[in-house]
Structures are given as structure tokens and as C-alpha cells.
N, C-alpha and C positions, 0 to 999 in steps of 0.2 A: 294541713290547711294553715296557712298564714294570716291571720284573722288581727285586723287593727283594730285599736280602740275607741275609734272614731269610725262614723257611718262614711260610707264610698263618696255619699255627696258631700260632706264635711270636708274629707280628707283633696276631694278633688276640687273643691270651691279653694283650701286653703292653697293647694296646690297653685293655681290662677291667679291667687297672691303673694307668692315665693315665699310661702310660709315651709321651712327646711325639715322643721316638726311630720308635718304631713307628708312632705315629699319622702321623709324616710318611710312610713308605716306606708303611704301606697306603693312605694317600690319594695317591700317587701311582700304585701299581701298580693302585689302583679308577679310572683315566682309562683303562683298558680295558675297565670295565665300564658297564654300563647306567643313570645316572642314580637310579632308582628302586633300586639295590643299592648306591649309594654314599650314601646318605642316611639310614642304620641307623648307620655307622660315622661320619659329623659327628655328626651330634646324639647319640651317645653321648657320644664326647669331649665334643660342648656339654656339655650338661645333667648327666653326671656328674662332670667336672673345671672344668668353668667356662672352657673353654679357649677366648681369642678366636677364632684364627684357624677352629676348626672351626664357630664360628656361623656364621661367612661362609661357608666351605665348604658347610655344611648348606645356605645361602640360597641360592649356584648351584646344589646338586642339585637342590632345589625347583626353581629357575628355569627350568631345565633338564629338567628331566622332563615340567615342561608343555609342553615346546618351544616358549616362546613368545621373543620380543623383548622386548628391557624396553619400548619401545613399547605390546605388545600388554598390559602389565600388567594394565589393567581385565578383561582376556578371562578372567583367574583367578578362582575365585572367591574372594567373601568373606571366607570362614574361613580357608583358604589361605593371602590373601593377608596376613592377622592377622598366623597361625603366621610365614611372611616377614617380618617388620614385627618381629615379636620379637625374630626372630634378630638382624636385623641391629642395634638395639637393645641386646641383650646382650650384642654383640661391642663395638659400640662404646664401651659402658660397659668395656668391658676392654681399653680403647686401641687399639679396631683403626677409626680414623681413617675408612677407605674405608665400613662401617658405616651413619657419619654421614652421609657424602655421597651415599651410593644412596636413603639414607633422602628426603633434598631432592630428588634426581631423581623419586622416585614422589609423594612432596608435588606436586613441578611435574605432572608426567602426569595424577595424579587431578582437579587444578586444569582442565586441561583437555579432562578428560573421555575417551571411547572416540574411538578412529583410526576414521576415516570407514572402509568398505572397501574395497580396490583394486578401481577401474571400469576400470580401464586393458585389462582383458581380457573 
């Protein structure tokens, strides 16, 4: 259990004031939650404070919520995969380096098109 020091409403109020203190401890105590519950609270912090490391954050909730492999990325759709492309985009614009480099991983993947699928079974 990921348990912060501060109460949920504390942490989420500071949160709504791009206090970076609480953003960290609520995004560590949301690895107890569900993917699709953790991706209100990055793209908050994104989008309202411009705060790198939460684009990333936001890009693995997405990631993660479609439970897919970075492999299976084509499997996402479209628009999705955009909104992903953004983030990690205006993270890396705000010096979060890894950003840049997932951004080339899916370059490479879409270059090579959809993963055949498992015949092995």
C-alpha cells in the first residue's frame, strides 16, 4: 500500500494548486489504483501547470489502461494514440529526455507496421 502523508483531500486540493509536493505523494499512492483513475490527476498537473514529469505520467496511464505492450502500440487507436504522442511531446519540451526517446521507439514500431499475431498457440 502506497500510503501518503497527507489526507486524499489535502493532497488532491494541493494538487488543483500545482503544489509538485502533493502531486508526487498522490501519484505515488494512485499505483494502487486502477490505471483509468490515475490519468485525471497527470493530465491535471499536465495541462494546468505544464509539469514534465506528469505528461509522462499521464502517457503510462494511457499506456496502461489499454493494457497493451509498447509492441502492441498500433493495437490503439488513432486518436489515442495522438492524445500519447502529445504528451510525451510536451514533456519532452520541458526537459523530460525519456519523452524524446519513446517518441523514436513508436516512430520505429509504426515503421514497422502491426505485430503479426501469436500462432504459437
Amino acid at each position: 500500500m502506497n500510503q501518503p502523508t497527507r489526507s486524499w483531500e489535502q493532497l488532491q486540493a494541493g494538487v488543483y494548486h500545482g503544489d509538485v509536493e502533493a502531486y508526487h505523494q498522490l501519484s505515488t499512492a494512485l499505483l494502487d489504483y486502477s490505471p483509468p483513475e490515475q490519468v485525471f490527476w497527470h493530465m491535471l498537473m499536465a495541462n494546468r501547470y505544464q509539469y514534465g514529469p506528469a505528461y509522462l505520467n499521464s502517457f503510462y496511464a494511457w499506456e496502461n489502461a489499454y493494457g497493451t505492450e509498447r509492441n502492441r502500440w498500433l493495437d490503439i487507436d488513432p486518436d489515442t494514440r495522438q492524445l500519447m504522442r502529445q504528451l510525451l511531446q510536451k514533456g519532452a519540451s520541458r526537459g523530460e529526455i525519456l519523452g524524446s526517446t519513446i517518441l523514436r521507439e513508436l516512430d520505429s514500431l509504426e515503421k514497422l507496421g502491426p505485430v503479426p499475431p501469436d500462432t504459437a498457440h
